[in-house]
C-alpha positions as CSV (number, residue, x, y, z in Angstrom):
1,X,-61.5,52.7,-300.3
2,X,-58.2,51.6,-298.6
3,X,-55.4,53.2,-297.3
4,X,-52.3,52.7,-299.1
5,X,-50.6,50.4,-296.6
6,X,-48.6,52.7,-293.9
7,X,-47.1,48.9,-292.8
8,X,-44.8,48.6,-295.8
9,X,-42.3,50.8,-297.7
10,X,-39.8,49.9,-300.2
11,X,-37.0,52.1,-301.8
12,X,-34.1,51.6,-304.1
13,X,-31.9,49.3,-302.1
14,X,-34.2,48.3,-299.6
15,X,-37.8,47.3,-297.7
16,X,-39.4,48.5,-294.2
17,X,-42.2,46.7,-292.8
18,X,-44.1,48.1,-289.4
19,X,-45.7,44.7,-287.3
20,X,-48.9,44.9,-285.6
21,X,-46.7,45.5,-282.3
22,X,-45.2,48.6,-283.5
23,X,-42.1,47.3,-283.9
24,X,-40.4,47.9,-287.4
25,X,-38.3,45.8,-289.6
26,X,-36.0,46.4,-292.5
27,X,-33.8,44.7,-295.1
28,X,-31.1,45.8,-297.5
29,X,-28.1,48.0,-298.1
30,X,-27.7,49.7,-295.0
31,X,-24.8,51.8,-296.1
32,X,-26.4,54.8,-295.0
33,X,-28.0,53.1,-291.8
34,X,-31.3,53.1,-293.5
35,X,-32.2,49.8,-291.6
36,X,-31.0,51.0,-288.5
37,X,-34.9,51.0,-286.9
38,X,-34.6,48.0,-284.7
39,X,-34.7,49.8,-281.9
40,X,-38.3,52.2,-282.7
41,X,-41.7,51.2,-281.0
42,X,-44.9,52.1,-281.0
43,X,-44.6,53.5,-284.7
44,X,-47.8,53.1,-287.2
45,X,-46.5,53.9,-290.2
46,X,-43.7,53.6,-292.3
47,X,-41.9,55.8,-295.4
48,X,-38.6,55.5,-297.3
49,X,-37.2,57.3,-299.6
50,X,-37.1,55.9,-302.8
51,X,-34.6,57.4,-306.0
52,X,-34.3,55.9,-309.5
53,X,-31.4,53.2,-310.3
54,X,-28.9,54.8,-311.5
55,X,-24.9,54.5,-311.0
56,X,-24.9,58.0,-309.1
57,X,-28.1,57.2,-306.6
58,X,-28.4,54.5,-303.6
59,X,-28.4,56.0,-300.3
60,X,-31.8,56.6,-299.1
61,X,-33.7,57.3,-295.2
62,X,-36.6,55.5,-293.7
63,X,-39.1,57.9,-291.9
64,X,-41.6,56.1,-288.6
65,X,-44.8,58.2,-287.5
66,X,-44.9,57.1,-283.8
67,X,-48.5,57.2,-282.1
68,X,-47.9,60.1,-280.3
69,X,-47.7,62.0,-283.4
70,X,-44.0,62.2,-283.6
71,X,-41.9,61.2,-286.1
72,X,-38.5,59.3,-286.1
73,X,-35.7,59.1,-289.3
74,X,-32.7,56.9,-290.0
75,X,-30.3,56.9,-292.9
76,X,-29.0,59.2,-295.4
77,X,-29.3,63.0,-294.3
78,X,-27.0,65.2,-297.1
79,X,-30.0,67.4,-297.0
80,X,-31.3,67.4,-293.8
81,X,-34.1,65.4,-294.6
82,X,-33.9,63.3,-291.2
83,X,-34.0,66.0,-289.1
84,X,-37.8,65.7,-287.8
85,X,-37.2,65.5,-284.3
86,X,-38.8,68.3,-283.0
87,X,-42.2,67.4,-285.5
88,X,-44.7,67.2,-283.4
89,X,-48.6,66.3,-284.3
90,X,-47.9,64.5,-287.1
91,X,-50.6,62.3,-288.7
92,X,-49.1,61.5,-291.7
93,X,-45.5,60.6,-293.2
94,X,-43.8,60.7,-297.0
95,X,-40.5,60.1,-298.0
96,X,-38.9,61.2,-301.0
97,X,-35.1,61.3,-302.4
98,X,-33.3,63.5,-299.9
99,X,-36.7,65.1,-298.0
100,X,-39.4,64.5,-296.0
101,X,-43.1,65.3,-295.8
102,X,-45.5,65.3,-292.8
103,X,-48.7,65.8,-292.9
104,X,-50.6,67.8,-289.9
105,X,-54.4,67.0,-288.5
106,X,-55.3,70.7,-289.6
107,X,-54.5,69.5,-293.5
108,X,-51.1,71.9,-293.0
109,X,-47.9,70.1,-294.3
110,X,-44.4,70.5,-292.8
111,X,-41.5,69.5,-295.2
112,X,-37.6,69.8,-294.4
113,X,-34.8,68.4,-297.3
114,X,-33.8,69.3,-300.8
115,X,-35.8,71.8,-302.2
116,X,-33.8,73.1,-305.6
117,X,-36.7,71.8,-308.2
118,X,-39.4,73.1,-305.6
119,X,-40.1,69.7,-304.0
120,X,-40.4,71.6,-300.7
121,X,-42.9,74.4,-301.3
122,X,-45.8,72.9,-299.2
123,X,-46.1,75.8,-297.2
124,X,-49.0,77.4,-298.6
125,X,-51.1,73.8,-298.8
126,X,-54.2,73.2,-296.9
127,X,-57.0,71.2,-296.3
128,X,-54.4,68.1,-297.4
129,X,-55.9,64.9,-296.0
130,X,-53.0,62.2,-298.7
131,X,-49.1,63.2,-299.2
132,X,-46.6,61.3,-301.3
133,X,-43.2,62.1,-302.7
134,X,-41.4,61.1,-306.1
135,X,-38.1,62.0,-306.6
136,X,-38.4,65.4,-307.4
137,X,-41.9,66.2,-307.2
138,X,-44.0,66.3,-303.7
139,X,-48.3,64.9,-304.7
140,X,-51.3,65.7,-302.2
141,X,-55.1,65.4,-302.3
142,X,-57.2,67.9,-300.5
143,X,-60.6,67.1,-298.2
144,X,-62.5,68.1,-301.5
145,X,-60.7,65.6,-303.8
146,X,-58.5,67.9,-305.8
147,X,-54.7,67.4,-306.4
148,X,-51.9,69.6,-305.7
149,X,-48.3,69.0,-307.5
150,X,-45.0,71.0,-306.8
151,X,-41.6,70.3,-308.1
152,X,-40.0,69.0,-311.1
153,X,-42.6,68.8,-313.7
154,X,-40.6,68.4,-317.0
155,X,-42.2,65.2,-318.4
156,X,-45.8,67.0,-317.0
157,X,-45.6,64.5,-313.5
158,X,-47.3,67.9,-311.6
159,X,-49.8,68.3,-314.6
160,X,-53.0,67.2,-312.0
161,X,-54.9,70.4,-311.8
162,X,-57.7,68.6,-313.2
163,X,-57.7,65.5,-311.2
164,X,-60.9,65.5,-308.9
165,X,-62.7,62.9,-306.8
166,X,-59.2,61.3,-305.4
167,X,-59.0,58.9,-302.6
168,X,-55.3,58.1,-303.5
169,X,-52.2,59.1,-305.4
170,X,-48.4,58.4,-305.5
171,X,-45.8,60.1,-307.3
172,X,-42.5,58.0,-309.0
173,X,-39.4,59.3,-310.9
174,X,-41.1,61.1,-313.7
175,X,-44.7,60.0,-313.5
176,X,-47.7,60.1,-310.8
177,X,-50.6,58.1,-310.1
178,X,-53.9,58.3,-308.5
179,X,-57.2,56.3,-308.1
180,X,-60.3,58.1,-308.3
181,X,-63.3,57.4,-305.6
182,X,-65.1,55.3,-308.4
183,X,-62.0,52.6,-308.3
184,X,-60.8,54.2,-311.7
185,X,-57.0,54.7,-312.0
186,X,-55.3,58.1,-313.4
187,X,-51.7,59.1,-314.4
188,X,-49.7,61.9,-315.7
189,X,-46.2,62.1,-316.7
190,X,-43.4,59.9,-318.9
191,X,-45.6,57.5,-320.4
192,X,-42.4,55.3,-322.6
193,X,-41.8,53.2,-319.8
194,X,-45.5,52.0,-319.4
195,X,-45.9,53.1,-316.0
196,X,-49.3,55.3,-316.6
197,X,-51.2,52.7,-318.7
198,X,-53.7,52.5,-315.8
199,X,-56.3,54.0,-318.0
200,X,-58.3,50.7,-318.5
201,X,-57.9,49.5,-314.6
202,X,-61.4,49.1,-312.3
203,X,-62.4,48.1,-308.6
204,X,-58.6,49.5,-307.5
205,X,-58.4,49.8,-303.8
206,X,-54.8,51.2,-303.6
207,X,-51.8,51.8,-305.6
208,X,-48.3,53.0,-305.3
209,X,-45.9,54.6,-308.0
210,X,-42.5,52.5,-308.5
211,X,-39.8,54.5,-310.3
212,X,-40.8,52.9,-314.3
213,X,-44.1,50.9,-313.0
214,X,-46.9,51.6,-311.1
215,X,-48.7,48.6,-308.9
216,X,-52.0,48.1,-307.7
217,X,-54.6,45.9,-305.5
218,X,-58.2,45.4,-306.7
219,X,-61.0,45.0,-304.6
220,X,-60.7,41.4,-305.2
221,X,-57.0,41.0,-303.4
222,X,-55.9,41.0,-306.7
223,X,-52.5,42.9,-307.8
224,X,-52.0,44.3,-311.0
225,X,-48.9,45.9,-312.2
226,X,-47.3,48.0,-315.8
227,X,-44.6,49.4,-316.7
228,X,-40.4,48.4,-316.7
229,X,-40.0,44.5,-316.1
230,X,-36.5,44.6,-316.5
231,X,-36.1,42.7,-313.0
232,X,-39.3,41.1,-313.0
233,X,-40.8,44.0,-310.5
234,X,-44.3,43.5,-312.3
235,X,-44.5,39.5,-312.0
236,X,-47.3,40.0,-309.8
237,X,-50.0,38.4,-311.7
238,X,-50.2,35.2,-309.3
239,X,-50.5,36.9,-305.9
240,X,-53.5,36.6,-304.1
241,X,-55.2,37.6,-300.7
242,X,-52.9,40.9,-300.6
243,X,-54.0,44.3,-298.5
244,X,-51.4,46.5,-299.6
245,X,-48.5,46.7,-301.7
246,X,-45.3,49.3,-302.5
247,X,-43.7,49.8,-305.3
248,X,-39.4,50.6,-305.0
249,X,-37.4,51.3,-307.7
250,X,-36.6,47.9,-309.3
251,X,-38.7,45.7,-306.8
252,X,-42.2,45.6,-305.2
253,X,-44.0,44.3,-302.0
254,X,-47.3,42.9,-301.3
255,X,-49.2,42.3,-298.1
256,X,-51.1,39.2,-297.7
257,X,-53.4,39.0,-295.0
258,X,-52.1,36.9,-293.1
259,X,-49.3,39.3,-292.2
260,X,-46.3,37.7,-294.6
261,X,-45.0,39.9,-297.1
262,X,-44.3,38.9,-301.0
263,X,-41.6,40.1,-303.6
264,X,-40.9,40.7,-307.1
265,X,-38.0,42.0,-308.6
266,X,-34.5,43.3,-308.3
267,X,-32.7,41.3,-304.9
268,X,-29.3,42.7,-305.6
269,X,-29.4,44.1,-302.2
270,X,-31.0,41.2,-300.4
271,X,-34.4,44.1,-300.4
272,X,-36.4,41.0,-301.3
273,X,-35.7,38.8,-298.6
274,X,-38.4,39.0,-296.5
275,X,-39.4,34.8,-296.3
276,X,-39.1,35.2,-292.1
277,X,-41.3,38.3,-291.6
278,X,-44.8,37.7,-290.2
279,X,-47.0,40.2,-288.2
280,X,-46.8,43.0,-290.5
281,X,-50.0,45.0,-290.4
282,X,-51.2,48.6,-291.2
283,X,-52.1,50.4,-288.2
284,X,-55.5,50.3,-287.1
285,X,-56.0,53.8,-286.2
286,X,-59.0,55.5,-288.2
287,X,-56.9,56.8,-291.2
288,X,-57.5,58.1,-294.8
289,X,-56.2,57.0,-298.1
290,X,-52.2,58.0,-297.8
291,X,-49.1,57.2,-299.9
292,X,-45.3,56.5,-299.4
């Protein structure tokens, strides 16, 4: 099963993508200095935090995991949710709106940003081997394959006490997603918009939660995608040869393997415009199936 891709992040105004050198790159609104990383090195993963369209939302942060396990943050920080500089023996980053998760080698999580719906309470988690963030809701999978939900849960996006055999999941606005170790999707939450029609998908490989669609690679390179079209963020049905893909609000990514980067969607903040970058990879270290 892979890894959801720690190479490529994408959030409501823009997209990160972390090359094979450990340099990072980044397009978009940078109102908030979200795109401020091209300074960072040796970083293997990637995170942003991603929020719903909406007239009040926009500013978002972009999290690195550096190889020495700790963790760099640019952007938006209202709620402290940058402040991971004295992380240390980090394995694992997600990003939500206004927080951030890190996930320890001892399956302990740290968390530090907006915590009014819950988002936050990870204290008491163990055994966590996968982290993801929505907007108001934080996701994890334990060793055993059990899923653990805190946060807002008023359209039932926490409801995955029963979900069991996971090798990934990914939490959106008001839904979450997860792919069983049989390549057999799963989802809980709003279901108007679409985004957890996943019941009928096979052979998936990885997946990632969008605000209103969920995306996802099969095991043939091929993406598929549900849920809001409204920009075009699901017009992934030609794409071929892709390792990894992330879902933003309005727009998504893909990751062919040749190290060039696709788009779909919303490009009303030049987040799409990725034609020039080349050398994106996910990092090579032994890893297990993570999320955004």
């Amino acid at each position: 099963m892979l890894a959801k891709s720690s190479a490529l992040a994408a959030g409501r105004r823009h997209s990160v993508g972390r090359r094979c050198d450990g340099t990072v790159l980044a397009v978009g609104n940078t109102a908030a200095a979200e795109c401020r990383v091209e300074r960072w090195e040796d970083v293997v993963e990637v995170a942003v935090g991603n929020v719903h369209t909406a007239a009040n939302t926009g500013k978002s942060h972009t999290v690195g995991l550096r190889s020495d396990g700790t963790v760099l943050a640019t952007g938006w920080n209202r709620d402290g949710q940058c402040d991971v500089a004295g992380w240390r023996g980090v394995t694992a980053v997600a990003a939500g709106w206004r927080r951030t998760l890190g996930l320890l080698a001892n399956g302990r999580v740290l968390a530090v940003g907006r915590s009014s719906e819950g988002q936050c309470d990870v204290r008491s988690w163990r055994e966590v081997v996968v982290l993801s963030c929505g907007d108001w809701h934080s996701v994890g999978v334990r060793s055993d394959g059990s899923a653990l939900a805190v946060g807002n849960n008023r359209r039932g996006q926490c409801a995955v006490e029963g979900w069991h055999d996971l090798a990934a999941i990914s939490a959106g606005y008001l839904h979450t997603v997860g792919v069983r170790a049989d390549g057999r999707a799963v989802a809980t939450g709003e279901r108007e918009t679409g985004a957890c029609e996943v019941d009928e998908w096979e052979d998936v490989v990885a997946l990632d939660a969008g605000s209103y669609h969920t995306v996802a690679i099969t095991v043939s390179g091929r993406v598929l995608a549900v849920g809001d079209n409204h920009h075009g963020q699901c017009e992934v049905g030609d794409w071929r040869d892709i390792v990894a893909v992330a879902a933003g609000s309005t727009h998504t990514l893909g990751l062919r393997a040749n190290g060039t980067v696709v788009t779909a969607g919303n490009n009303a903040d030049r987040q799409c415009e990725v034609d020039a970058w080349s050398g994106v990879q996910p990092s090579q270290a032994p890893s297990r199936a993570k999320v955004n």
